[in-house]
Every structure is written in structure tokens, then in C-alpha cells.
BASE-15373 format. One record per residue (C-alpha): residue in one letter; x, y, z. Coordinates in steps of 0.1 Angstrom, whole numbers, padded with zeros to 4 digits, always signed. Example, Ala and Ser with C-alpha at 12.3 -4.5 7.8 and 13.67 -1.06 7.14 Angstrom:
# BASE-15373
A+0123-0045+0078;S+0137-0011+0071;
//
This chain:
# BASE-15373
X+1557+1059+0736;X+1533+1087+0736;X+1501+1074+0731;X+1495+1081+0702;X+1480+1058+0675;X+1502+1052+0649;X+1494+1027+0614;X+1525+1011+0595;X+1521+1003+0556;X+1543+0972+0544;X+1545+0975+0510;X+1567+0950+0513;X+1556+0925+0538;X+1592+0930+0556;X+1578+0935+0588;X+1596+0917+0616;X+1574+0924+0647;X+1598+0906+0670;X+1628+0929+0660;X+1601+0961+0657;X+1593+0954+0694;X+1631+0955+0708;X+1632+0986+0694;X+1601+0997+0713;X+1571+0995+0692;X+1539+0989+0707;X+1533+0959+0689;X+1503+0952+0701;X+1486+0988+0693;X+1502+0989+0659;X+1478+0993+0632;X+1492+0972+0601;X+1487+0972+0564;X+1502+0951+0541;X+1488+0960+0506;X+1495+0939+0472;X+1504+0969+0455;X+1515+1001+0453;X+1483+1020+0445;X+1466+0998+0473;X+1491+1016+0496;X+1484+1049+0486;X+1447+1047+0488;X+1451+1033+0523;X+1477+1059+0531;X+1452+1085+0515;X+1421+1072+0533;X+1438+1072+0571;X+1455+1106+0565;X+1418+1120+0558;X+1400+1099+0588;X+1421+1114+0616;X+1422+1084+0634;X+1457+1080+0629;X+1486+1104+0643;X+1512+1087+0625;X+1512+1071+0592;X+1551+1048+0583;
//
């Protein structure tokens, strides 16, 4: 809603996009992870934190 770029990590490959969009995510501008495991997640979570590129990490 305010521009700004946001990533989601689904550790647990639960995301529903149709049911993320009705509740106004920008579906389409979401940047998705869906590591195998638990360290995978933290090392992505680790390496957008330190790019910048991100505003948001979920």
C-alpha cells in the first residue's frame, strides 16, 4: 500500500496468494521465498536484510 518492496519467507509453503490478495497484498510485487529448510530461511532472511533492497522482510 505504500510502495514499498516487501519479500515474504514461507518456511512452510502455506502461502495462499488468492486469500493474501483479499486482504490487500500486492500479489504481483511480492517477492517470495519458499526455502526447504530452516537455515535456508535464515540465510535468505540474512542476505535481503544486508542488500537493502527490501523494506520489509515476513
Amino acid at each position: 500500500r505504500e510502495g514499498k518492496t516487501c519479500a515474504f519467507i514461507d518456511a512452510e509453503h502455506a502461502l495462499d496468494p488468492i486469500y493474501a490478495k483479499k486482504l490487500g497484498v500486492n500479489i504481483d510485487e511480492l517477492l517470495v521465498s519458499q526455502p526447504d529448510t530452516g537455515e535456508q530461511a535464515l540465510e535468505i532472511c540474512d542476505a535481503l536484510a544486508r542488500s537493502g533492497a527490501v523494506d520489509v522482510i515476513v
